[in-house]
SEZA-44786 format. One record per residue: residue number from 1; residue in one letter; x, y, z of N, C-alpha, C, CB in turn. Coordinates in pm, whole numbers, plus 32768, in hexadecimal, padded with zeros to 4 digits. Glycine has a CB too. Layout:
REM residues N
    nr   rest   n.px   n.py   n.pz   ca.px   ca.py   ca.pz   c.px   c.py   c.pz   cb.px   cb.py   cb.pz
   NUM      A      X      Y      Z       X       Y       Z      X      Y      Z       X       Y       Z
...
REM end
This chain:
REM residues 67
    nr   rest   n.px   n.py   n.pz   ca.px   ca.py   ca.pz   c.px   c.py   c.pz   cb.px   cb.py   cb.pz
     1      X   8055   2C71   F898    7FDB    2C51    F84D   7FFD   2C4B   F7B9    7F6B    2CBA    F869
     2      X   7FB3   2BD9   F782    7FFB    2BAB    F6FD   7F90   2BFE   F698    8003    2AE7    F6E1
     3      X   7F8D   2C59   F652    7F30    2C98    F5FA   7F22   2C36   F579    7F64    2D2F    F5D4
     4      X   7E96   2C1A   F549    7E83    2BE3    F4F2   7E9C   2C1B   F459    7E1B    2BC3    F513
     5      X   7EEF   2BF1   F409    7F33    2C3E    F3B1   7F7D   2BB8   F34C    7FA5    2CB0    F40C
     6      X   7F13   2BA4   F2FB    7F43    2B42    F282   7F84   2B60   F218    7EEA    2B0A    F249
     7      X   7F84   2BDA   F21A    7FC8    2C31    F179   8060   2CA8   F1CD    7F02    2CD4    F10D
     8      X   8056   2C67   F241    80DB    2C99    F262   80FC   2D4E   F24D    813C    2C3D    F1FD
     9      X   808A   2DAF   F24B    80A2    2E2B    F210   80BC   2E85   F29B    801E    2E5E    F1A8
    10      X   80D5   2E32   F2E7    810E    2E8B    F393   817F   2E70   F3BA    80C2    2E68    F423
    11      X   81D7   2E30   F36F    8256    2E1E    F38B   824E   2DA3   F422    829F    2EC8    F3A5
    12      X   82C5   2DA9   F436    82D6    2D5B    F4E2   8324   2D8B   F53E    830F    2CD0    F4EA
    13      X   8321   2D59   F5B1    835D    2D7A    F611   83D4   2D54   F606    832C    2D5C    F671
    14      X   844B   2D6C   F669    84B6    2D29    F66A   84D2   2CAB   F6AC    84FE    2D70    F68A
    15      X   845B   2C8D   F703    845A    2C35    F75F   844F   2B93   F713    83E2    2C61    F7C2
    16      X   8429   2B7B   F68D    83F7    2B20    F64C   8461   2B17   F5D8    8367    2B3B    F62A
    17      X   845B   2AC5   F582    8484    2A84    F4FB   846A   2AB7   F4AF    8464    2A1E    F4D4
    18      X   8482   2B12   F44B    8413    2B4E    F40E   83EA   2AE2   F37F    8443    2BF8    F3E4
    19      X   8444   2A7E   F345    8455    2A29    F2F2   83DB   29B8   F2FE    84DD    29FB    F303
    20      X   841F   2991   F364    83C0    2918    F3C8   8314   2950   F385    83D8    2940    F4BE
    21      X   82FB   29BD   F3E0    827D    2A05    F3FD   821B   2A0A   F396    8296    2A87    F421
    22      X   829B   2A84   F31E    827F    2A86    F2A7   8211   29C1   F244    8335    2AB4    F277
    23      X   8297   2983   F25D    8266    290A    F20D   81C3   28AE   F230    82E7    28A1    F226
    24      X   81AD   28CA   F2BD    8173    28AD    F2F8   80EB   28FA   F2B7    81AB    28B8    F36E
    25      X   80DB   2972   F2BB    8071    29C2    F2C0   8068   299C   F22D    807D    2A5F    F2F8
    26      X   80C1   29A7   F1C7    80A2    297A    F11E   8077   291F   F0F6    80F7    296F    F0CD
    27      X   809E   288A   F14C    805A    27F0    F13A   7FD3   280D   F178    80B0    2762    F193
    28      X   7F91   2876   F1C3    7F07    2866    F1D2   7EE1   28CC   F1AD    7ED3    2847    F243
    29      X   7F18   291C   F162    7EBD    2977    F0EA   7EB3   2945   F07C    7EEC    29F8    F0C2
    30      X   7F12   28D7   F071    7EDE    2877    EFD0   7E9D   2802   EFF8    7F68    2837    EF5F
    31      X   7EA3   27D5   F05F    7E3E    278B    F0A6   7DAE   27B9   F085    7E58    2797    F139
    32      X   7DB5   2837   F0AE    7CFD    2867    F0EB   7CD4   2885   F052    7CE0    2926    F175
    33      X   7D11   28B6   EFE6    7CE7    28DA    EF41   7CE3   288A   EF39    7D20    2919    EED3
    34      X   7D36   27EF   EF12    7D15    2757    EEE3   7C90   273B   EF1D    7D86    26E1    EF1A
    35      X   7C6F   2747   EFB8    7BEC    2700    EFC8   7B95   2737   EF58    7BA9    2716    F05B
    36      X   7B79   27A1   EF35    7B03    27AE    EED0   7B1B   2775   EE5B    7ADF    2833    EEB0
    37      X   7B9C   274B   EE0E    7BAD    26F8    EDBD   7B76   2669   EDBF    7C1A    26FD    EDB8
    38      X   7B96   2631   EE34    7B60    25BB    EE64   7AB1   2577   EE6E    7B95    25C9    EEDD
    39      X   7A92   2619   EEC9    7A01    2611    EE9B   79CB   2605   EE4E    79CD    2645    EEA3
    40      X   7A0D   2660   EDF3    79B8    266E    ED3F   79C3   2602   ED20    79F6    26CA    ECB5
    41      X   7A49   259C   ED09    7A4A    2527    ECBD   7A08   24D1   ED1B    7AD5    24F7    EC8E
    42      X   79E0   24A2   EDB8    7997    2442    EDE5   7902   246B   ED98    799E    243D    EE8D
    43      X   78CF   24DD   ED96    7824    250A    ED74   7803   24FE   ECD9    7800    25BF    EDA1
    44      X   7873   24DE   EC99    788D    2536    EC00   7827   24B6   EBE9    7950    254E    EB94
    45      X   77CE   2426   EBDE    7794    23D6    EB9B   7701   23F5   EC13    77EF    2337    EB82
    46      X   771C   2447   EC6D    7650    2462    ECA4   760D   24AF   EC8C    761E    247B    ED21
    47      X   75A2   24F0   ECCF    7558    255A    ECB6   758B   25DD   ED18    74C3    252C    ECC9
    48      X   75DA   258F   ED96    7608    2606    EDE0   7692   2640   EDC0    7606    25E6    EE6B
    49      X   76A6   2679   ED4D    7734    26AF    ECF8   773E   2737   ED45    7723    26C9    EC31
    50      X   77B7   2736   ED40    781C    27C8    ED3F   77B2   2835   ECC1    78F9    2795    ECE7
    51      X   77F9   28B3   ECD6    77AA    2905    EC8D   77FB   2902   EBFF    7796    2998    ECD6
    52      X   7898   28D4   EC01    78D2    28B8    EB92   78A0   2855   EB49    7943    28A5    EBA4
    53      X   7893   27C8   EB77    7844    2762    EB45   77C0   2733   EB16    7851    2731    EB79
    54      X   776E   27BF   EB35    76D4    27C4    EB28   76C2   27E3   EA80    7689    284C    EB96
    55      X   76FB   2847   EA60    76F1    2873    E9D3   7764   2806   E97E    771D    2929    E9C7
    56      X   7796   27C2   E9B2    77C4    2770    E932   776B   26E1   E918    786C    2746    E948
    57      X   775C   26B3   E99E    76D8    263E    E9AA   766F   2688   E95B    7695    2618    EA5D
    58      X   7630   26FB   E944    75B9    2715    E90B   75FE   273C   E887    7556    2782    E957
    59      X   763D   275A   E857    7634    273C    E7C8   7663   26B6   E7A8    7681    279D    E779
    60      X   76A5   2678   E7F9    76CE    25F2    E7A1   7628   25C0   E769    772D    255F    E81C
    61      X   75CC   25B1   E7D2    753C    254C    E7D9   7510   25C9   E77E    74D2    251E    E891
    62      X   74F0   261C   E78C    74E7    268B    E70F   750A   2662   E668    7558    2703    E737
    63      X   7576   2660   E659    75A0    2631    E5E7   7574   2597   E5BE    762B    2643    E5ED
    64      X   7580   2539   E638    7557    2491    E625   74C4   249D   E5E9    7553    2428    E6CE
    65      X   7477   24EC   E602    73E1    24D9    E60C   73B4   253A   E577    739A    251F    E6BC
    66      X   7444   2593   E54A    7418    25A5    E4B7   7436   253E   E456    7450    2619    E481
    67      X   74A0   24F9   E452    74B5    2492    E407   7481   2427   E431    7524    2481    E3F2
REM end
């Protein structure tokens, strides 16, 4: 049974690669952090923004609407 383990902090068996395994589990832990990158920049011009992108959209129109 393959334990789910992306940050690799259980070591491995001997039965496996540990290299292989390793590389594997790291391309989809920077995989799964990029998706929220991705999100933010597809939402970053709507109303349905990331919680990072909410406060910079409201001051930009903030600031537009003082000058």
């Amino acid at each position: 049974m393959m334990v789910f383990n992306p940050l690799g902090i259980y070591g491995h068996s001997n039965k496996r690669k540990p290299q292989k395994i390793d590389r594997i589990h790291v391309l989809f832990w920077l995989l799964w952090l990029m998706a929220f990158d991705i999100i933010a920049a597809y939402n970053k011009n709507t109303q349905n923004t990331v919680v990072g992108y909410a406060g910079f959209n409201y001051n930009k129109e903030h600031i537009s609407n003082i000058s």
